[in-house]
Each structure stands twice: as structure tokens, then as C-alpha cells.
MIPA-811144 format. One record per residue (C-alpha): residue number from 0; residue in one letter; x, y, z. Coordinates in nm, 2 decimals. Each point is the difference from the previous one (the first is absolute). Layout:
PATOR   k r     px     py     pz
PATOR NUM A      X      Y      Z
...
This chain:
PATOR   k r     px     py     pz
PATOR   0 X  -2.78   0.16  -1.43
PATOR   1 X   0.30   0.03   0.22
PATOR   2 X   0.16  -0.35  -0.02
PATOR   3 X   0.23   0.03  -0.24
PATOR   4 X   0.33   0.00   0.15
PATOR   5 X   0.19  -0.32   0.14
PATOR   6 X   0.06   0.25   0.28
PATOR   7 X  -0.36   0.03   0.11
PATOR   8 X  -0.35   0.25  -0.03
PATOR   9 X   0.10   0.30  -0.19
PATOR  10 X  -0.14   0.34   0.05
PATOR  11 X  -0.30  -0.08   0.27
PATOR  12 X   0.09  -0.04   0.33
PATOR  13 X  -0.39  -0.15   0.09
PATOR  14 X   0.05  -0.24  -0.30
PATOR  15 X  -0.14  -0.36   0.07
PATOR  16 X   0.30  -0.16  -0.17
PATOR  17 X   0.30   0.09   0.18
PATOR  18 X   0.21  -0.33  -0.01
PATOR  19 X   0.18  -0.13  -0.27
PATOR  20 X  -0.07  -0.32   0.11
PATOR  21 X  -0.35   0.02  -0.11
PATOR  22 X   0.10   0.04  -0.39
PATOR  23 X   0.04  -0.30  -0.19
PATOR  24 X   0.30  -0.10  -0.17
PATOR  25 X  -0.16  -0.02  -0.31
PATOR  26 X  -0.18   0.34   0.01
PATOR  27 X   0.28   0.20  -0.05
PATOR  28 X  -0.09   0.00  -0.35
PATOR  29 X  -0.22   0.27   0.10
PATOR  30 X   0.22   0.25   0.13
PATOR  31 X   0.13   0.14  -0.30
PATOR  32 X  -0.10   0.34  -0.08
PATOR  33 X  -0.19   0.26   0.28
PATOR  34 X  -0.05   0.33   0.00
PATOR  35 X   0.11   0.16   0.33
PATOR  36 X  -0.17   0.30   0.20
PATOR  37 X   0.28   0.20   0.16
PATOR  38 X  -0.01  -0.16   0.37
PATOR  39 X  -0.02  -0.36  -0.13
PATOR  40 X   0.35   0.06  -0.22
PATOR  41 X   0.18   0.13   0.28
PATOR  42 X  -0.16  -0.28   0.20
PATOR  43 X   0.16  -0.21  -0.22
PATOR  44 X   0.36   0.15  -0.04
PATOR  45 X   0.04  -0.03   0.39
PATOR  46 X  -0.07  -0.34   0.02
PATOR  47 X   0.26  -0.07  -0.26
PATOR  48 X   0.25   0.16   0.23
PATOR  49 X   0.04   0.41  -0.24
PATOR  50 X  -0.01   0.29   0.16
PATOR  51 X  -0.19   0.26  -0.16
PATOR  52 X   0.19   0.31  -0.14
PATOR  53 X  -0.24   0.18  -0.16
PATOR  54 X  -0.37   0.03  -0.16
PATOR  55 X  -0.16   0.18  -0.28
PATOR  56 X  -0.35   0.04  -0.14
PATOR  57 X  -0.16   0.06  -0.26
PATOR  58 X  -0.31   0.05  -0.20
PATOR  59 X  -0.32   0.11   0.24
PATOR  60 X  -0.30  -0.07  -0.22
PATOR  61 X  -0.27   0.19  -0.05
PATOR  62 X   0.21   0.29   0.18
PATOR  63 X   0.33   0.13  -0.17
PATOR  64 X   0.33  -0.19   0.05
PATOR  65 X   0.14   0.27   0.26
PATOR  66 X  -0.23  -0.17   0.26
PATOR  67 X   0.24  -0.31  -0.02
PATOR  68 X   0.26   0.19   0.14
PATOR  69 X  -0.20   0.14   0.24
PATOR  70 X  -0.19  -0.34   0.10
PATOR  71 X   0.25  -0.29  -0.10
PATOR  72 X  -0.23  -0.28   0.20
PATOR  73 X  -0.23   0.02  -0.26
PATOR  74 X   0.21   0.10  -0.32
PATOR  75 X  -0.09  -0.27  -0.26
PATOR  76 X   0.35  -0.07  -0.13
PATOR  77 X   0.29  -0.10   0.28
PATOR  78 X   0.35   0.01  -0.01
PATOR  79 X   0.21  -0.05   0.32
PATOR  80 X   0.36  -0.02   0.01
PATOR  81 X   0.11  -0.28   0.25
PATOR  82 X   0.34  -0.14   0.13
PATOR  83 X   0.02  -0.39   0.11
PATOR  84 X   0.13  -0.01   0.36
């Protein structure tokens, strides 16, 4: 699912639901709580106008956590450091 933003699809740029105008006013019930992969929450910082500082990884399961460091796309815990514009 990448409608869960006022500000647009999150995440997939081939999504089928890229206008805001196609979520209900009443659905936004539903866009509580998501679990972001790494492109879709920087996706989603840009299009609420932050700059991105910095990102970190971590966790690389089965593999030990070094990987993260190594391969922060797929690290499965995110933290980026972002400044609003």
C-alpha cells in the first residue's frame, strides 16, 4: 500500500494510486500506522518538504548486523536524520 499520505503514493513510483484525490475523506481512518522500507520513508520526508541529513541501518537478518552498515537499503530498522526546508 502506498496511499497513505495526503501528499500522494509513497514509496512506488509505478503505484496505481498516485493522486490524493482518489482517497476518500472518510478513509483516512486507515492511515494510521505503516511500516516503511527505506526508499518509501525518504519518499515520504521529501514530499513533506525535509531534507535528508543522514541514514542508519540496522539489523540484517539471517546475516550479522555489520551487513546493515554495509547495505543500509535493506537494513531492517531505519533511522534518518532530516531537516524541514
Amino acid at each position: 500500500m502506498t496511499n497513505f499520505s495526503n501528499k500522494g503514493s509513497i514509496g512506488n513510483p509505478f503505484a496505481l494510486w498516485k493522486s490524493n484525490s482518489l482517497i476518500r475523506k472518510d478513509q483516512f481512518s486507515w492511515l494510521h500506522k505503516r511500516l516503511f522500507s527505506y526508499f518509501g520513508l525518504i519518499d515520504l520526508l521529501k514530499k513533506h518538504n525535509f531534507n535528508i541529513v543522514s541514514i542508519k541501518t540496522a539489523g540484517y537478518y539471517p546475516l550479522p548486523s555489520f551487513f546493515a552498515k554495509v547495505d543500509r537499503i535493506h537494513g531492517h530498522w531505519i533511522t534518518i536524520k532530516a531537516r524541514k526546508k
